[in-house]
Short mmCIF file of the C-alpha atoms (twelve columns), coordinates in Angstrom:
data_MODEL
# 
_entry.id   MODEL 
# 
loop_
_atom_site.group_PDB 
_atom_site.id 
_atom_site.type_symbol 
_atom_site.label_atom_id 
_atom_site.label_alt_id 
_atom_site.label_comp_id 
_atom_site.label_asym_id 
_atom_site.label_seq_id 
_atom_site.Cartn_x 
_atom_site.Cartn_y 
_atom_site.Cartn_z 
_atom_site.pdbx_PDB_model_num 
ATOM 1   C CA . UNK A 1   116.593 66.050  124.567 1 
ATOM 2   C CA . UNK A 2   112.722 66.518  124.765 1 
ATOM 3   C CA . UNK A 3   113.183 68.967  127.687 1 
ATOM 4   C CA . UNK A 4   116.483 70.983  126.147 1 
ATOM 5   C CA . UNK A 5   114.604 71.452  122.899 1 
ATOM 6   C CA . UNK A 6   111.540 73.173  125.142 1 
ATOM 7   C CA . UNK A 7   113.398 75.195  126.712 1 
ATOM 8   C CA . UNK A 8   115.006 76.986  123.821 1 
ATOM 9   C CA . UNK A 9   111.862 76.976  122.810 1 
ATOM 10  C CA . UNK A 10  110.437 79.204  125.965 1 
ATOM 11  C CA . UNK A 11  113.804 81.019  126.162 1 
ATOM 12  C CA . UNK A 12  113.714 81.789  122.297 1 
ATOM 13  C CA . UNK A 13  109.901 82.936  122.405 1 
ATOM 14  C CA . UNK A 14  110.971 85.238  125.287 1 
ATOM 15  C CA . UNK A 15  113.457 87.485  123.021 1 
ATOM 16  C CA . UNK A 16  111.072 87.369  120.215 1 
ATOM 17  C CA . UNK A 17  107.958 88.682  122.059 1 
ATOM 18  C CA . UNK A 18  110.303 91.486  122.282 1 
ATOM 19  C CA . UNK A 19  111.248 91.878  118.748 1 
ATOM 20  C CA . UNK A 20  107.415 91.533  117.963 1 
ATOM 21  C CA . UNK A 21  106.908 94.368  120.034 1 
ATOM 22  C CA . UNK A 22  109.311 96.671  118.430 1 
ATOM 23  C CA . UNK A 23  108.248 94.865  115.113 1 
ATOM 24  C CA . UNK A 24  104.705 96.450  116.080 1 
ATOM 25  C CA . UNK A 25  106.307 100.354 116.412 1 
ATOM 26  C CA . UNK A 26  107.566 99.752  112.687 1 
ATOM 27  C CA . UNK A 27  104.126 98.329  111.484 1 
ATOM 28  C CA . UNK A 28  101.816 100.875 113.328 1 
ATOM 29  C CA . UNK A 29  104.196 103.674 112.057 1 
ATOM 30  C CA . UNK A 30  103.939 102.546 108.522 1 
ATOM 31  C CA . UNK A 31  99.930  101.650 108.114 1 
ATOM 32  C CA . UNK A 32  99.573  105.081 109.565 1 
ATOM 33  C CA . UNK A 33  101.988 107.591 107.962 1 
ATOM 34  C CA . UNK A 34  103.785 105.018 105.015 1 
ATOM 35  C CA . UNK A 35  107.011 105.864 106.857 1 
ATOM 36  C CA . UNK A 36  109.561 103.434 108.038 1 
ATOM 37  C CA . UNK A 37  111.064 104.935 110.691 1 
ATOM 38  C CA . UNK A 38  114.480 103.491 111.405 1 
ATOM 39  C CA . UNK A 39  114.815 104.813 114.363 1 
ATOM 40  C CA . UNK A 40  112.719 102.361 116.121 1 
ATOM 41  C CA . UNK A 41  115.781 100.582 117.299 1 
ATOM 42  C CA . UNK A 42  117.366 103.327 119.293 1 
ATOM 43  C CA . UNK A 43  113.597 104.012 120.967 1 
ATOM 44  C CA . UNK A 44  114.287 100.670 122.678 1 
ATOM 45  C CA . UNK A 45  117.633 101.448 123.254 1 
ATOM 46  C CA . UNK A 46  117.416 105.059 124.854 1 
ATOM 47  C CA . UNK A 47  114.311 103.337 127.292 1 
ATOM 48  C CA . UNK A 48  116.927 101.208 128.690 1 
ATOM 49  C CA . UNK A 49  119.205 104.014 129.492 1 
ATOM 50  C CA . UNK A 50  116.268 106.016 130.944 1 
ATOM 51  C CA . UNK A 51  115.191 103.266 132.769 1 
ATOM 52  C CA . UNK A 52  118.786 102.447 134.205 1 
ATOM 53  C CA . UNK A 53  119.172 106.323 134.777 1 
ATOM 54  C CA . UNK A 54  115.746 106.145 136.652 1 
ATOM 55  C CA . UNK A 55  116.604 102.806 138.660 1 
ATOM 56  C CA . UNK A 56  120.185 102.972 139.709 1 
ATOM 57  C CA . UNK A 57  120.940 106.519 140.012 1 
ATOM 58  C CA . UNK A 58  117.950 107.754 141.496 1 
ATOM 59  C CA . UNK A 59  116.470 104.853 143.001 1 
ATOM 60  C CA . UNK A 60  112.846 105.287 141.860 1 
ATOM 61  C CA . UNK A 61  110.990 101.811 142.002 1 
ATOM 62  C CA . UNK A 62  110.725 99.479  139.328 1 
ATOM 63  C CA . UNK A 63  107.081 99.843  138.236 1 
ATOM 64  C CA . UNK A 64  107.042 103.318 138.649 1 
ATOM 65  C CA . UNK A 65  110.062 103.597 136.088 1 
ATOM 66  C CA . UNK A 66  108.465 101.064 133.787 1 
ATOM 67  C CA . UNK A 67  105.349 103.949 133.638 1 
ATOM 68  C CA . UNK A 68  108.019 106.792 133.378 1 
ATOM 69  C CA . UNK A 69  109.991 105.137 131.032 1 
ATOM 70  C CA . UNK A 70  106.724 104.547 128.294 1 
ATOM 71  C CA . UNK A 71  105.825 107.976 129.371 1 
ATOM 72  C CA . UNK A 72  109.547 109.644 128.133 1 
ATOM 73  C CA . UNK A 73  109.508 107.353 125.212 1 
ATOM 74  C CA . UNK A 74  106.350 108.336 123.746 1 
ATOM 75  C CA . UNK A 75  107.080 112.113 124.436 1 
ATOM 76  C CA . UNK A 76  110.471 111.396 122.483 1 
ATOM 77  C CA . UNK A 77  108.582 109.866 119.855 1 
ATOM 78  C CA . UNK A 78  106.231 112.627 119.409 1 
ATOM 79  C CA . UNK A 79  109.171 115.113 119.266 1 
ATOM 80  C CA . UNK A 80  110.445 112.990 116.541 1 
ATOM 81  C CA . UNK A 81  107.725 113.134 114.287 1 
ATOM 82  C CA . UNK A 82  107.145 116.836 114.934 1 
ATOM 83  C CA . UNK A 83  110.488 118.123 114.597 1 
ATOM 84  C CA . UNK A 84  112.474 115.560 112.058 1 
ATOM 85  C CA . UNK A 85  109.465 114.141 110.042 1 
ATOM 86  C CA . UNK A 86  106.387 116.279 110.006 1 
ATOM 87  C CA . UNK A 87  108.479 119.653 107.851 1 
ATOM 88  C CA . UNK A 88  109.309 116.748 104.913 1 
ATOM 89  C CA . UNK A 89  106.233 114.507 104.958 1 
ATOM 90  C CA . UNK A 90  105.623 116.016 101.511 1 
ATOM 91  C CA . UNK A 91  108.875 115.013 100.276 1 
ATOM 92  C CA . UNK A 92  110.383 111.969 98.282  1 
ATOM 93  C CA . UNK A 93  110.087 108.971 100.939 1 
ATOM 94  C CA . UNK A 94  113.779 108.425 100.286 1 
ATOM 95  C CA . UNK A 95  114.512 111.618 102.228 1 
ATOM 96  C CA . UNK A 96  112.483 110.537 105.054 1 
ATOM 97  C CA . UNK A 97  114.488 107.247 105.294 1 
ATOM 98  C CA . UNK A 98  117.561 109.150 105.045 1 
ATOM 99  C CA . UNK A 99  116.197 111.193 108.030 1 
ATOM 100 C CA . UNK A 100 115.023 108.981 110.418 1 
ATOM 101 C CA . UNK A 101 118.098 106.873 110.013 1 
ATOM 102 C CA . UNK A 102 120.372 110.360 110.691 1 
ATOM 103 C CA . UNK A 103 117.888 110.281 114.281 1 
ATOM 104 C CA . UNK A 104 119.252 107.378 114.848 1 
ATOM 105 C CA . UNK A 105 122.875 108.140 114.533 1 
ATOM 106 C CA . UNK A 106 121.927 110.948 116.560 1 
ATOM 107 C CA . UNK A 107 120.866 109.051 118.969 1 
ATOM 108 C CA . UNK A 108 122.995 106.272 119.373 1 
ATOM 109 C CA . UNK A 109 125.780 108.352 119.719 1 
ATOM 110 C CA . UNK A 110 124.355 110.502 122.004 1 
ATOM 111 C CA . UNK A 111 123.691 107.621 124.325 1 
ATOM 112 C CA . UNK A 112 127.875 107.236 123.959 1 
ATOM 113 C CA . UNK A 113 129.006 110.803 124.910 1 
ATOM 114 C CA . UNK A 114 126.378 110.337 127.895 1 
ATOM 115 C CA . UNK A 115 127.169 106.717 129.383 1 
ATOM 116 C CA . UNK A 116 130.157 105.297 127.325 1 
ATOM 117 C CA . UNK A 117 130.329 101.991 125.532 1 
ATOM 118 C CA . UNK A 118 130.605 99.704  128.107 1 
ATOM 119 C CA . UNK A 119 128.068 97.309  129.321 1 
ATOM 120 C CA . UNK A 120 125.488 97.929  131.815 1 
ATOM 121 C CA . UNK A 121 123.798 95.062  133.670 1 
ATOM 122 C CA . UNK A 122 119.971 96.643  134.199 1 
ATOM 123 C CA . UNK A 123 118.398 94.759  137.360 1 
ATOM 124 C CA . UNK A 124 115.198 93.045  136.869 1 
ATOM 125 C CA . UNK A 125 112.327 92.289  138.573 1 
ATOM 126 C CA . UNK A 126 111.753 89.040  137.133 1 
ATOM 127 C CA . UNK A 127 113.845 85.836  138.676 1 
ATOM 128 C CA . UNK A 128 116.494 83.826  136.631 1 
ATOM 129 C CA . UNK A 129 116.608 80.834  138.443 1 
ATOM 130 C CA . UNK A 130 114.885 77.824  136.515 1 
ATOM 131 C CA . UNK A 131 110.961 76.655  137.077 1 
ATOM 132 C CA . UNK A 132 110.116 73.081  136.223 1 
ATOM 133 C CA . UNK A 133 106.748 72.212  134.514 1 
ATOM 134 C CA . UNK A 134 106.573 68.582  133.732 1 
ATOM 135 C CA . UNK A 135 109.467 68.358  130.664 1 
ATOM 136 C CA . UNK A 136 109.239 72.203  130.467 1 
ATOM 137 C CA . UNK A 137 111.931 74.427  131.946 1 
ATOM 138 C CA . UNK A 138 112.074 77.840  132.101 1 
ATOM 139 C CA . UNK A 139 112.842 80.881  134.230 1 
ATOM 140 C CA . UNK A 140 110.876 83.744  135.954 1 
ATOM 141 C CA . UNK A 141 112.523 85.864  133.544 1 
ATOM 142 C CA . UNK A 142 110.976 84.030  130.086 1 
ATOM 143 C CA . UNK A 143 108.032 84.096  131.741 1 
ATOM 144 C CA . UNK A 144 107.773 87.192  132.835 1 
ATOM 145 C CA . UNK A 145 108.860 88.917  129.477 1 
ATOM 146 C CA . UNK A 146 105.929 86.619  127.601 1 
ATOM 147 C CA . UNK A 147 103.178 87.694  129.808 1 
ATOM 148 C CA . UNK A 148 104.000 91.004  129.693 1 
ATOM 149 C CA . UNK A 149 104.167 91.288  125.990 1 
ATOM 150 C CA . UNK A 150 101.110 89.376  125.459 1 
ATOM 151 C CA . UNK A 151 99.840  91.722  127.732 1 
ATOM 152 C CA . UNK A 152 100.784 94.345  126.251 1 
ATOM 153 C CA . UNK A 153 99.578  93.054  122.470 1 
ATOM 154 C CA . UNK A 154 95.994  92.753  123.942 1 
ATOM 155 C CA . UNK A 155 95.763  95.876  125.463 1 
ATOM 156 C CA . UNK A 156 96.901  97.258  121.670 1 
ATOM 157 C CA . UNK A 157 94.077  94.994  119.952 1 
ATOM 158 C CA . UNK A 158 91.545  96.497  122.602 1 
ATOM 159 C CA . UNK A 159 92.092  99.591  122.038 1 
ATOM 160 C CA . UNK A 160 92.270  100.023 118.707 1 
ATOM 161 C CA . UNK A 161 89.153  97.844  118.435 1 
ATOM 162 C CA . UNK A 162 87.059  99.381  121.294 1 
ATOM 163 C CA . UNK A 163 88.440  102.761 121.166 1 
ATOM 164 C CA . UNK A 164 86.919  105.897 119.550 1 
ATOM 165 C CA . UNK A 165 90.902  106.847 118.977 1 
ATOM 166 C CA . UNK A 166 91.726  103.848 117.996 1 
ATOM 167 C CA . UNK A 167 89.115  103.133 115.435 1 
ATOM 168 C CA . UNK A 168 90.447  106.917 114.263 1 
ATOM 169 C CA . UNK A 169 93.765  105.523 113.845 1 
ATOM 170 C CA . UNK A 170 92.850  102.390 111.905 1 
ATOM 171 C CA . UNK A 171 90.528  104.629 109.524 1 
ATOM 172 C CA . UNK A 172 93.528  106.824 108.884 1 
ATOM 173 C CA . UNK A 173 95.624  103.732 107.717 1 
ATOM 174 C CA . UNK A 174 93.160  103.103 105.407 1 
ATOM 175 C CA . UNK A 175 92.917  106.312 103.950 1 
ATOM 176 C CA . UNK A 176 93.465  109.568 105.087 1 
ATOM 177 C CA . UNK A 177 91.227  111.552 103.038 1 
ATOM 178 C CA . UNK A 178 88.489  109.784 104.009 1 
ATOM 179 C CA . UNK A 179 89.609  110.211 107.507 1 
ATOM 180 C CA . UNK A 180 90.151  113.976 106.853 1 
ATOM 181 C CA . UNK A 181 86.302  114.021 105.607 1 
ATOM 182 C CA . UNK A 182 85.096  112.032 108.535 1 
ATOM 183 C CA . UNK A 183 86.906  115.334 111.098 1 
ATOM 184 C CA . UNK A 184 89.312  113.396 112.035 1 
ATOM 185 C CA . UNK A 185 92.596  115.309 112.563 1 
ATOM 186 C CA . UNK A 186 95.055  113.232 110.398 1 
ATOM 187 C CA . UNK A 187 98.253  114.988 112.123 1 
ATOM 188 C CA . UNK A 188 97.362  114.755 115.702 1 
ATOM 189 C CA . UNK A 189 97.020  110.948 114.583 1 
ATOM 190 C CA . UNK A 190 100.219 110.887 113.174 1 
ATOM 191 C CA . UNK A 191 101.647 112.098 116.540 1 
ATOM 192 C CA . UNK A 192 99.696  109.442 118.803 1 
ATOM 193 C CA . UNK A 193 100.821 106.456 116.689 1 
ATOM 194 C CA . UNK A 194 104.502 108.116 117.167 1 
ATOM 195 C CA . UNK A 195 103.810 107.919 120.728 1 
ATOM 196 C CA . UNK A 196 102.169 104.987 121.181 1 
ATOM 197 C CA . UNK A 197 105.115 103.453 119.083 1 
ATOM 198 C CA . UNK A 198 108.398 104.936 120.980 1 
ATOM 199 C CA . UNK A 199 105.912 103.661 124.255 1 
ATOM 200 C CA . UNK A 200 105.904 100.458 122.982 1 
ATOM 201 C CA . UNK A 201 109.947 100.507 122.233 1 
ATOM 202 C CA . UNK A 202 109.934 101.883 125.905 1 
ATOM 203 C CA . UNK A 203 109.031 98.498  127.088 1 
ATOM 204 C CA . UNK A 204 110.674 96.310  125.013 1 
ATOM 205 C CA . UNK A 205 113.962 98.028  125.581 1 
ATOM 206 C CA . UNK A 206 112.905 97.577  129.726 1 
ATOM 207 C CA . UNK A 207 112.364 93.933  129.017 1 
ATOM 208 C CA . UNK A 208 115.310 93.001  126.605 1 
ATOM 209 C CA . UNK A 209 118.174 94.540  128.494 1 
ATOM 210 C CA . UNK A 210 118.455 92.657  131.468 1 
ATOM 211 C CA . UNK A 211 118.301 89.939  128.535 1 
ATOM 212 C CA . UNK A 212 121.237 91.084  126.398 1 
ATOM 213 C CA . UNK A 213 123.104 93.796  128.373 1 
ATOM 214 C CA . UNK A 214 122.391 97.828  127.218 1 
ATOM 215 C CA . UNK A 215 125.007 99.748  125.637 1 
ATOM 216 C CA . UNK A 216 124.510 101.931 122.967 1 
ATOM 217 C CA . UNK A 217 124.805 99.719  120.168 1 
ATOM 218 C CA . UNK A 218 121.471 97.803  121.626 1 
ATOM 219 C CA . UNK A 219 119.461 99.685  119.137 1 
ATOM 220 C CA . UNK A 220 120.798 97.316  116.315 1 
ATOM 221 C CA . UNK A 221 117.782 95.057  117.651 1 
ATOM 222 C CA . UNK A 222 116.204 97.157  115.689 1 
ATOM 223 C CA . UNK A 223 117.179 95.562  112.407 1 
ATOM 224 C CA . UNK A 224 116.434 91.552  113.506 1 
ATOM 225 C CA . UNK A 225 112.455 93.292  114.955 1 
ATOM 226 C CA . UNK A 226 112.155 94.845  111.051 1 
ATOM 227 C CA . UNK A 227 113.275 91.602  110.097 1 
ATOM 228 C CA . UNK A 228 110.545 89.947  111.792 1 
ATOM 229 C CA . UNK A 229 107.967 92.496  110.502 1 
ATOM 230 C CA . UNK A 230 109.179 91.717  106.841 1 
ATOM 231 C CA . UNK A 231 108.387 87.989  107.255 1 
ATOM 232 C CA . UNK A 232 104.996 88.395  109.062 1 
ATOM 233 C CA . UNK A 233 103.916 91.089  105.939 1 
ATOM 234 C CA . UNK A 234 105.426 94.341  106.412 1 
ATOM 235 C CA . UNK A 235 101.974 95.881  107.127 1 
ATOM 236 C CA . UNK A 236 100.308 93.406  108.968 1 
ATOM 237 C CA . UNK A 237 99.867  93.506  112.932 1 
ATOM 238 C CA . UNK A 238 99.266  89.731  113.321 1 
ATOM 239 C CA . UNK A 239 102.728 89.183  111.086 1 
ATOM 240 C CA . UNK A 240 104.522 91.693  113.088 1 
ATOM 241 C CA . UNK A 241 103.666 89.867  116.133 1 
ATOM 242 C CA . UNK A 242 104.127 86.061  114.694 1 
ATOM 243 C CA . UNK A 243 107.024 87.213  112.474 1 
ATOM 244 C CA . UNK A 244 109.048 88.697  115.486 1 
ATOM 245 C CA . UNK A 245 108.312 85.406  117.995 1 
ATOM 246 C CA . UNK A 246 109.351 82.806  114.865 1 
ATOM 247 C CA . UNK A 247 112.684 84.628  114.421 1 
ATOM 248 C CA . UNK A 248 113.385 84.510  118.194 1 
ATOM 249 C CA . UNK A 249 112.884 81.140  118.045 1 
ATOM 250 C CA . UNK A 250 114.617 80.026  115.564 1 
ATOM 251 C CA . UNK A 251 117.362 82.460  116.864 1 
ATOM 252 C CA . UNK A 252 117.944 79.952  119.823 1 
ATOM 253 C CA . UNK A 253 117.544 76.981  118.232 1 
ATOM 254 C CA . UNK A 254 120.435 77.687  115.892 1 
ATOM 255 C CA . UNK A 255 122.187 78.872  118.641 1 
ATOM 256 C CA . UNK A 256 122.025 75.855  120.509 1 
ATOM 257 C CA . UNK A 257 122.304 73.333  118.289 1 
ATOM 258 C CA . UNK A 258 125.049 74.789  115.476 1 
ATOM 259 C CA . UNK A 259 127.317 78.227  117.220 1 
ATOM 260 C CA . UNK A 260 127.264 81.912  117.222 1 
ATOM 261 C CA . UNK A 261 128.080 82.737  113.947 1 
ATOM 262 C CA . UNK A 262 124.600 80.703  112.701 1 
ATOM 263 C CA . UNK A 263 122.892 82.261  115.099 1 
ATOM 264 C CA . UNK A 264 123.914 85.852  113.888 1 
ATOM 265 C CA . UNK A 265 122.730 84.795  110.081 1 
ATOM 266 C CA . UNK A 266 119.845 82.377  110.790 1 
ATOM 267 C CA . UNK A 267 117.487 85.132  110.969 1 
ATOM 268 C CA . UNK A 268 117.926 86.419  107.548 1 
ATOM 269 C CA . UNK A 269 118.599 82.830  106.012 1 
ATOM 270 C CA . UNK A 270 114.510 82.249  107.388 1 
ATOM 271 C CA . UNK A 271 113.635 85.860  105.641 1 
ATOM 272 C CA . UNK A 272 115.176 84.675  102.245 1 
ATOM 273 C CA . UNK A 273 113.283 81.555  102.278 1 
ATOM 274 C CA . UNK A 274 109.920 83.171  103.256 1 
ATOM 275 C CA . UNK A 275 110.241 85.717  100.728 1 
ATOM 276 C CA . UNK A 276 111.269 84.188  97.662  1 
ATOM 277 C CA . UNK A 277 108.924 81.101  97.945  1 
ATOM 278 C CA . UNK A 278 105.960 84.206  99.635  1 
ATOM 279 C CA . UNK A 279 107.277 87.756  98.514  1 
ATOM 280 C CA . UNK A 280 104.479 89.477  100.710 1 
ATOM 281 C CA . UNK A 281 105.541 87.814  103.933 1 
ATOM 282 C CA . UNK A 282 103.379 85.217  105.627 1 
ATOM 283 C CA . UNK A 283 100.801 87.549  106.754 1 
ATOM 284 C CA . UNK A 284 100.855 90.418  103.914 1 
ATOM 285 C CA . UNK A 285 98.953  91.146  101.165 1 
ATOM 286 C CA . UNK A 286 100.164 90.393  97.219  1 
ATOM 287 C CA . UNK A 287 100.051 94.330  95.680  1 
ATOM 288 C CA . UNK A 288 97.194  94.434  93.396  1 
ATOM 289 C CA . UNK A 289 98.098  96.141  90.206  1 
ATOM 290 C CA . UNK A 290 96.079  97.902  87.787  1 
ATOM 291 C CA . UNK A 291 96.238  97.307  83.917  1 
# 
């Protein structure tokens, strides 16, 4: 029983290193630009048809359509922001919802017209046969997808700690007329967190489709990583991150031990009972209010 429950555990952590990841394009987006882009969902689903474009059809090696992949996805990012987002910024932040859920549609369905609805199994590089560690079992795969995200998360905390940019970026999340004073260019910020966001959808849509299958509808992850960002404290990086591997978790473990349908709704049965006993998510900040 010991060793079952571990494994869900390692398999569940897997899947939501990956929703922390996309959890992480949401959060960066938002501390940056206060926009929720929508969208974030279909950046991770579009880098799995690149990627599967990129591997199958043209044969290009793995790695070297991991780096093409991040390198499309942040360029498509970018052209988001410039094109859909940057002509309203000024206007009510409803609109801006409204728009970056219409890229969505966009793109989802333009992922249909261009490879149907059917499921396609994208090769890995990662093994799925089972490794043994004392009571632990796991496979290649888990492991694989944890390292890399982890990976991934510290090169993110390095950079915007070490980082001339990134310190640029974090003073323009706290206020970007201060930034603005201090020279830095506020919109050319705006693009790079874009980018850096659609790069980091890039490779958790690499990493979770050889997982769950890709087909158009994969960008629906998107919904269950926002999820996660809500619990953490929409907001917070270190919520994002612990908010998207708790509902992966838990995700399996309902799986396992109840069925499907519990699995579906366990997710946002967890969010209810975070927020209403913690309204500003595990992680976030209560609003302070003036009187």
């Amino acid at each position: 029983m010991v060793e079952i429950l571990t494994s869900q555990v390692v398999s569940g952590l897997a899947t939501g290193c990956v929703y922390a990841l996309i959890a992480l394009g949401f959060v960066l987006i938002f501390k940056a630009t206060d926009v929720v882009n929508f969208a974030q969902g279909e950046f991770v689903m579009v880098s799995g048809f690149i990627s599967y474009t990129l591997l199958i059809r043209f044969g290009i090696p793995y790695w070297l359509v991991l780096v093409l992949t991040i390198v499309v996805s942040g360029f498509m990012g970018v052209l988001l922001e410039r094109v859909v987002v940057r002509p309203i910024m000024n206007a009510p932040i409803f609109s801006i919802v409204i728009a970056t859920i219409g890229a969505s549609i966009v793109l989802r369905s333009s992922a249909g017209i261009l490879y149907g609805y059917d499921v396609l199994p994208l090769p890995t590089i990662f093994s799925k046969d089972p490794i043994r560690l004392g009571i632990v079992s796991f496979t290649a795969m888990d492991a694989g997808v944890i390292g890399f995200s982890l990976v991934i998360m510290a090169a993110l905390y390095l950079f915007f700690k070490l980082t001339k940019t990134g310190t640029a970026m974090r003073a323009t999340a706290q206020s970007q007329t201060a930034a603005r004073l201090m020279g830095v260019s506020v919109p050319r910020i705006f693009s790079l967190t874009w980018a850096i966001s659609a790069g980091i959808g890039g490779v958790a849509g690499v990493l979770i489709a050889p997982i769950i299958y890709l087909d158009p509808n994969l960008g629906f992850i998107g919904v269950k990583a926002f999820a996660g960002a809500i619990l953490g404290g929409f907001g917070s990086i270190p919520g994002a991150i612990v908010g998207g591997m708790l509902l992966g978790i838990l995700e399996n473990l309902s799986g396992y031990f109840f069925n499907a349908g519990i699995k579906q709704v366990s997710t946002y049965i967890l969010l209810i009972l975070v927020l209403v006993v913690r309204p500003s998510g595990l992680f976030g900040a209560a609003p302070v209010r003036k009187v």
